[in-house]
C-alpha positions in Angstrom: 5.0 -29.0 -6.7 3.1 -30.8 -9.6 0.2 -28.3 -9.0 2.5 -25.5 -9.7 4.0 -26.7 -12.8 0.8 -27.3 -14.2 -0.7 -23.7 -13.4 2.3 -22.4 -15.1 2.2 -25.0 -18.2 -1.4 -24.0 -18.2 -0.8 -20.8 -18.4 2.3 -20.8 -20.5 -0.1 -22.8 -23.4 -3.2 -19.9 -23.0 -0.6 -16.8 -23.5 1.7 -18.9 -26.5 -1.9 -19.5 -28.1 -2.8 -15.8 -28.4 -5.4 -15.6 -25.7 -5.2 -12.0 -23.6 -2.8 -12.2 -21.0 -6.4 -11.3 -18.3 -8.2 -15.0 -20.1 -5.4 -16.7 -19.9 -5.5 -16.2 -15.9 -9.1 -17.2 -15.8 -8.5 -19.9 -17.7 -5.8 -21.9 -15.8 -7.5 -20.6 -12.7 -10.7 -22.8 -13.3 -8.8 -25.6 -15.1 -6.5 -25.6 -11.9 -9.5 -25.5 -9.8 -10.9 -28.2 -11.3 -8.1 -30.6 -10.4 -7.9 -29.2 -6.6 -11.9 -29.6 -6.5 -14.1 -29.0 -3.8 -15.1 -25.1 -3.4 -12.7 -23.8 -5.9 -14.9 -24.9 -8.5 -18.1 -23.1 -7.4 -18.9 -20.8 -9.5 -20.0 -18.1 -7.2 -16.8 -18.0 -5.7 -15.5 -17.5 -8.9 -17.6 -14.6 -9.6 -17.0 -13.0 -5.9 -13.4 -13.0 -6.1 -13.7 -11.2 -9.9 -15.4 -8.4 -7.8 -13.0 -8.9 -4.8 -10.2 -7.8 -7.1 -11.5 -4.5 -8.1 -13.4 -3.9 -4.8 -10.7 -1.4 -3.3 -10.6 2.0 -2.9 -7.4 2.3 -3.3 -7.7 1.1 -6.5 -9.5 3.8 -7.7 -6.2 5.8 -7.3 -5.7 3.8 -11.1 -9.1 5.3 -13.6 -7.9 8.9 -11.3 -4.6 9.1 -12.5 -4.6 7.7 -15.8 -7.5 10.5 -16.6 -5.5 13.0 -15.2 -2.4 11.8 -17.6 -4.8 12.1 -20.5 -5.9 15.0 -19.7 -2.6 16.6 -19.5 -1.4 15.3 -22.6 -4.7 16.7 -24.5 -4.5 19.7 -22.5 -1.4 21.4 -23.9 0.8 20.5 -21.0 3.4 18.1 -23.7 4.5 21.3 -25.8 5.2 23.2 -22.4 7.4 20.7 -20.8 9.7 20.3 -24.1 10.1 24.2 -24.2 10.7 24.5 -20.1 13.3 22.2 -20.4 14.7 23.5 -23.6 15.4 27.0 -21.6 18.5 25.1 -19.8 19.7 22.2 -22.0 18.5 23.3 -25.5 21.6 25.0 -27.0 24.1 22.9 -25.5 25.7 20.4 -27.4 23.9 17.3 -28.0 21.2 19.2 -26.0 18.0 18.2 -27.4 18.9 14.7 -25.7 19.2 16.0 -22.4 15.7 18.1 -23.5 14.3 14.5 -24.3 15.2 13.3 -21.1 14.2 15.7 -18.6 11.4 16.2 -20.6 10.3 12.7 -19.7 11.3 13.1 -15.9 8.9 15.6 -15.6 6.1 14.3 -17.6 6.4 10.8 -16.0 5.6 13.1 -12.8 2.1 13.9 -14.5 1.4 10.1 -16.2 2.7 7.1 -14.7 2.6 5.3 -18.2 5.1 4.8 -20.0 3.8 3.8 -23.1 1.3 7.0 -22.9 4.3 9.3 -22.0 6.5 7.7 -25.2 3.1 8.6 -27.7 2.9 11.3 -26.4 7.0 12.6 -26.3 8.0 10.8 -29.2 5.7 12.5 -31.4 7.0 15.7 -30.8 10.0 15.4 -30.2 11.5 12.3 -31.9 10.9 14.9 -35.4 12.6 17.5 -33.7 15.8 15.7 -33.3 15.6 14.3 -36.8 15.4 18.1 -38.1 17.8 18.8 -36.0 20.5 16.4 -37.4 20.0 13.3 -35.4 19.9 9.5 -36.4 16.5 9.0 -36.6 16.9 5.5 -34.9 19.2 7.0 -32.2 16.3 9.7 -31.2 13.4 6.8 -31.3 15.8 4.8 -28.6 16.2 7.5 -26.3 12.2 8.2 -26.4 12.1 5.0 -25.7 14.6 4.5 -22.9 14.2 7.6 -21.3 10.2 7.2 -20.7 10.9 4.3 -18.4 11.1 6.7 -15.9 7.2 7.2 -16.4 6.3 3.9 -14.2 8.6 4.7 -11.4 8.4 8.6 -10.7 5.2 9.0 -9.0 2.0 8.7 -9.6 3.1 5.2 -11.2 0.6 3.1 -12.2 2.1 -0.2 -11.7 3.1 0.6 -8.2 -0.6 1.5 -7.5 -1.2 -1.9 -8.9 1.6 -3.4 -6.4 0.5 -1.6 -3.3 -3.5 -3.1 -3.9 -1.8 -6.4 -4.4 0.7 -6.4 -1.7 -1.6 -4.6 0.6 1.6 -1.5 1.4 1.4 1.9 1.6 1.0 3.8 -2.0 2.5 6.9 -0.7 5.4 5.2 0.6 6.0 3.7 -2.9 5.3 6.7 -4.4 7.9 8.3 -2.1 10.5 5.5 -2.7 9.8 5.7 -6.7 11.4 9.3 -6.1 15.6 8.2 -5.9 15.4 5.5 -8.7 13.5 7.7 -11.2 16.8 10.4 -10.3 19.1 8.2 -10.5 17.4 6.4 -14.0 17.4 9.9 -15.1 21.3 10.9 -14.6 22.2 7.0 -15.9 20.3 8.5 -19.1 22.5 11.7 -19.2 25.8 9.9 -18.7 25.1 7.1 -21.7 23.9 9.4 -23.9 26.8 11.9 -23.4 28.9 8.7 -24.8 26.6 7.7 -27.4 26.0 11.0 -28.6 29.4 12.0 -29.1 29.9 11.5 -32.9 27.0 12.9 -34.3 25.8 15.6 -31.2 24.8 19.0 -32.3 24.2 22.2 -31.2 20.8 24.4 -31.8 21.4 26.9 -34.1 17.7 28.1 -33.1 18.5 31.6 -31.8 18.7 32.6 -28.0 14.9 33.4 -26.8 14.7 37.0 -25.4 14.7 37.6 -22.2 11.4 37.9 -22.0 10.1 35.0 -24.0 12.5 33.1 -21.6 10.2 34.6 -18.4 6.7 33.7 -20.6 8.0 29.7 -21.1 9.0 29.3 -17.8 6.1 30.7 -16.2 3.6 29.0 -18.4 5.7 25.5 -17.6 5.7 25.9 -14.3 1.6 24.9 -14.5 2.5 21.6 -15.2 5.6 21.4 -12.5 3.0 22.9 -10.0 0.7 19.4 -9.8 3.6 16.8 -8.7 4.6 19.4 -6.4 1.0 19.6 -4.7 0.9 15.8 -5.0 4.1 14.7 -3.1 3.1 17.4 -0.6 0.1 16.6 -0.1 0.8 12.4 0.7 4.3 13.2 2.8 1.8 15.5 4.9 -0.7 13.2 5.3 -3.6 15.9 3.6 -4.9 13.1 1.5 -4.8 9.9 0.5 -3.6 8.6 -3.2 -6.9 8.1 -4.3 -7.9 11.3 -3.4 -4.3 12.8 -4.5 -6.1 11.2 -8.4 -8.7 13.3 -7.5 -7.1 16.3 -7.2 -4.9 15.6 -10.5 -8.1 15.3 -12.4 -9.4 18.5 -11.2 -6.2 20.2 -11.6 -6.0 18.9 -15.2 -9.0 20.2 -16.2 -8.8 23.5 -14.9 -5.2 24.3 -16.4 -6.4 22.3 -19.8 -10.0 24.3 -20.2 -9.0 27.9 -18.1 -5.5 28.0 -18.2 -3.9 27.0 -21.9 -7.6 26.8 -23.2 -6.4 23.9 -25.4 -8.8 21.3 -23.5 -12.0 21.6 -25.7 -14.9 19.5 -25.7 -13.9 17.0 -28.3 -10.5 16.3 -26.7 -12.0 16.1 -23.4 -14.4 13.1 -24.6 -11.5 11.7 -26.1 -10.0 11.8 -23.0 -12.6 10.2 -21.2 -12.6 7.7 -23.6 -9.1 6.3 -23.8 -9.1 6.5 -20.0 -11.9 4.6 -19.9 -10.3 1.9 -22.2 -7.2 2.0 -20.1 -8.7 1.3 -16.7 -11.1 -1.3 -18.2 -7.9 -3.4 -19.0 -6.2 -3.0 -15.7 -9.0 -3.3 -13.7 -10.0 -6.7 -15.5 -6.6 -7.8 -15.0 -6.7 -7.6 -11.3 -10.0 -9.3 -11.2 -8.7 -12.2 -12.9 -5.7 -12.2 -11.2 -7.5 -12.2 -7.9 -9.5 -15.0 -9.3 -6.0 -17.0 -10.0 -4.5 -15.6 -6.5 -7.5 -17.1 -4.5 -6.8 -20.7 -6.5 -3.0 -20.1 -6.0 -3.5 -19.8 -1.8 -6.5 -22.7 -1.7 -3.6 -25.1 -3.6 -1.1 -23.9 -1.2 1.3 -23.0 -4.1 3.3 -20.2 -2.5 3.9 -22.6 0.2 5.2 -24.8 -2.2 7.3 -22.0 -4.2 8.6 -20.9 -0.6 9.6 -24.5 0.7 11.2 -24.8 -2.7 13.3 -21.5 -1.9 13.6 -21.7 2.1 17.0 -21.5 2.1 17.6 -18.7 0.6 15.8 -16.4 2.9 18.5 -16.8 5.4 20.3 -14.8 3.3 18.2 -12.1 1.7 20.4 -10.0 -0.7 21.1 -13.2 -2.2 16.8 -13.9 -2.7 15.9 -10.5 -3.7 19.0 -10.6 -6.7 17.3 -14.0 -7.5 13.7 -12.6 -7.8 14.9 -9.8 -9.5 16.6 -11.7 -12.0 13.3 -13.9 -12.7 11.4 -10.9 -12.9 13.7 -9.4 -15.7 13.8 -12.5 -17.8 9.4 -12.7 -17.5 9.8 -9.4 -18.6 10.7 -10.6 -22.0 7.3 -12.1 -22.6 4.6 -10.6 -20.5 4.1 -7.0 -19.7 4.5 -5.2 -16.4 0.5 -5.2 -15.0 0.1 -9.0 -15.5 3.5 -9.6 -14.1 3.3 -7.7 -11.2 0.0 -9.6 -10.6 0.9 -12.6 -11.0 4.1 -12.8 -9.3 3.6 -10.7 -6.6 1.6 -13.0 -4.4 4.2 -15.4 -5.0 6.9 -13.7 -4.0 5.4 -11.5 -1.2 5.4 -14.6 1.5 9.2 -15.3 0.7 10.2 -11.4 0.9 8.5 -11.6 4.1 9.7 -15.2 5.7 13.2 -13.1 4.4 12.5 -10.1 6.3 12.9 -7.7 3.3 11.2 -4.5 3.4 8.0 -4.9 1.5 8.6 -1.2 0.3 12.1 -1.6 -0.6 11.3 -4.6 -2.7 8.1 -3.6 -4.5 10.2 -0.5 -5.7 13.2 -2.4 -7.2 10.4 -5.0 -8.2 8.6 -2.7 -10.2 11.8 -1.1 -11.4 13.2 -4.6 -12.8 9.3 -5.2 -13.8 9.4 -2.3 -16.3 12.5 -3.4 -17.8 10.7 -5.0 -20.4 9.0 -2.4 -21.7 11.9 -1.8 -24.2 12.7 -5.8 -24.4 11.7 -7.9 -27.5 9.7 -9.4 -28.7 6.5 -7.5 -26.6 8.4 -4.3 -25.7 5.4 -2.4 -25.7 7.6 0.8 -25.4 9.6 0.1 -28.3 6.6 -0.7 -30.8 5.2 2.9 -29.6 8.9 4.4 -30.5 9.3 2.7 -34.0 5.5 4.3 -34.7 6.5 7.8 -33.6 10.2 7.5 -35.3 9.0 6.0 -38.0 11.8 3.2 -37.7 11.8 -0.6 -37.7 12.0 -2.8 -34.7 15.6 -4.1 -35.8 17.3 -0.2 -36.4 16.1 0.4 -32.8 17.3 -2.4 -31.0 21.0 -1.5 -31.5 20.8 2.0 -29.6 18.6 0.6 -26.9 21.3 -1.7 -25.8 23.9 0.8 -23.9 20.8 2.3 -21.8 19.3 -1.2 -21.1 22.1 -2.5 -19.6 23.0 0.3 -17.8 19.4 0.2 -16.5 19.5 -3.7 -15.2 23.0 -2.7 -13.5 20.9 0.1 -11.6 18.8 -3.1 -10.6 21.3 -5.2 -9.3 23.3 -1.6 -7.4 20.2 -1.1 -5.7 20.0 -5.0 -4.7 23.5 -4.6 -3.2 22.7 -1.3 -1.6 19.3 -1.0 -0.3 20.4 2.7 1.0 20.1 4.1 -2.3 16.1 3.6 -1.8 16.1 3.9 2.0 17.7 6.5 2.8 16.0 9.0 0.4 12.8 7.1 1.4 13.0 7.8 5.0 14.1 11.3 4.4 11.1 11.7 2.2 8.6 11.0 5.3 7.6 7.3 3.6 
């Protein structure tokens, strides 16, 4: 057990010193191997389980989807989903909330980020709720809240990220994602219909024409059209999720450059670019997570971990609420990648030894992993928000709260009732 606590003090010191979270791993990996000795300090075996952590096919589901994201943003597809779903909640009251909300369901279906989907949302439509009467502070929370939807609803990036590194089936994650990302969704609705009470308004934009109405729809229905051939596609078995990237990429660009015509060449670099960046970081992550994985297994730490916790997998509801509570707390400090890397081979021999469904857990995993997306002091979600709301980190902590907790109870439901993910799973074909 002293081998784990030093990794972790290792590790611990690395991040609290300001080294990147994928240095950091390195780093207490070889110091860690150092004291174990023997082949864990080789350097080629070092540098062949760096490529072993990227070597996977699957993988390249990742650079795939976060292209096509990018390419949906830059491609016009943003503007289209805020005025599809302003058709049905727009003039009700308080209705550019519900707009911000589905909005985000259905872009989430086209990202998997949620930091991308909140840049890209809370641009437009954080503004448009200011102009429209609404605390400023109140609209950048929602943004914020609502686009943790983005790394559950399929394609999610993080649960790509889990499959590779619990070696399950992406499409059944993506499958499973499905229920949670409804039911984050309605949890959104209900809190916000409370929240929203004193100061909700109702457009006073005038009624679009019937046609108009018919000319919004139809042109939204471009970017409903790719999740649709997605899910289809994986519950049928057409194609794999790698290949399902694929096809988003070439779908992107063909609505982006034939369809809206807003994908020129400038934006299409751009693009390329910031995907690029994007998949550089993840991908470097997992290679130095492998790196710390291999040293993790060679010091026999998840045994260690596991004896520590053996009697708690007798009586698994109880072990999954305890994992999930760790993960929520680590949430706090690191964000959801590293965690899920880190963690997950930890944990993965005790859900196992348990008899937990590997699926069932890496969904409500990930879902309490992206809890702290809007949790100080990283909260990478809600540094995004206060940049597109042009608010401070303190005003938008306050209207954060109701939907947080309200999320984390969603965690701890779907602890107590794994039907609310199984059910809809198996249904689903995953």
């Amino acid at each position: 057990m002293f081998l784990v606590i030093m990794f972790l003090v290792y590790l611990v010191v690395g991040i609290m010193i300001g080294l990147p979270i994928a240095f950091s791993l390195i780093l207490t990996a070889v110091v860690t191997a150092m004291h174990i000795g023997g082949v864990a300090t080789n350097p080629q075996t070092v540098a062949a389980q760096l490529m072993r952590g990227t070597d996977s096919v699957t993988m390249m589901a990742l650079p795939f989807f976060i292209l096509a994201g990018e390419l949906m943003n830059r491609g016009g597809l943003t503007t289209r989903i805020i005025a599809f779903c302003n058709i049905f909640f727009g003039r009700v009251r308080g209705g550019l909330g519900y707009v911000t909300i589905f909005a985000c369901l259905i872009f989430a279906s086209l990202v998997g980020s949620a930091v991308a989907s909140t840049a890209a949302l809370g641009a437009i439509l954080i503004p448009m709720m200011v102009k429209s009467g609404y605390n400023r502070a109140k609209s950048a929370g929602l943004v914020a809240s609502a686009n943790l939807v983005s790394p559950i609803m399929p394609p999610s990036i993080p649960m790509i990220v889990y499959g590779v590194t619990a070696g399950v089936s992406i499409k059944s994650l993506f499958m499973g994602g499905i229920a949670p990302a409804v039911y984050l969704t309605f949890i959104m609705c209900a809190v916000w219909f409370f929240v929203s009470r004193k100061d909700a308004v109702k457009s006073d934009a005038p009624k679009p024409s019937f046609k108009e109405t018919v000319r919004i729809f139809l042109s939204g229905l471009w970017a409903l059209l790719l999740p649709v051939i997605i899910l289809v596609g994986l519950r049928s078995g057409k194609f794999t999720a790698t290949e399902a990237g694929v096809i988003a990429v070439v779908y992107a660009l063909v609505v982006g450059i034939f369809v809206y015509r807003e994908l020129k060449p400038r934006e299409l670099f751009l693009a390329f670019i910031s995907s690029a960046k994007m998949s550089a970081v993840v991908m470097f992550l997992a290679a130095t997570a492998q790196v710390a994985a291999y040293v993790m297994t060679i010091g026999r730490m998840p045994q260690m971990i596991t004896a520590s916790l053996v009697d708690f997998t007798s009586r698994p509801m109880l072990l999954n609420f305890i994992l999930q509570v760790i993960i929520i707390f680590m949430g706090v400090a690191i964000d959801v990648v590293p965690t899920i890397l880190i963690m997950c081979p930890i944990m993965m021999p005790l859900v196992r030894a348990a008899g937990i469904d590997p699926i069932y857990f890496g969904i409500v995993f990930t879902l309490a992993n992206v809890l702290g997306l809007t949790s100080p002091p990283v909260g990478p979600v809600l540094n995004v928000a206060c940049a597109a709301g042009k608010v401070k980190m303190e005003e938008i902590l306050k209207p954060v709260i109701p939907y947080y907790v309200f999320q984390v109870l969603l965690v701890f439901a779907l602890v107590l009732f794994p039907p609310l993910i199984t059910v809809p799973l198996k249904w689903l074909g995953g």
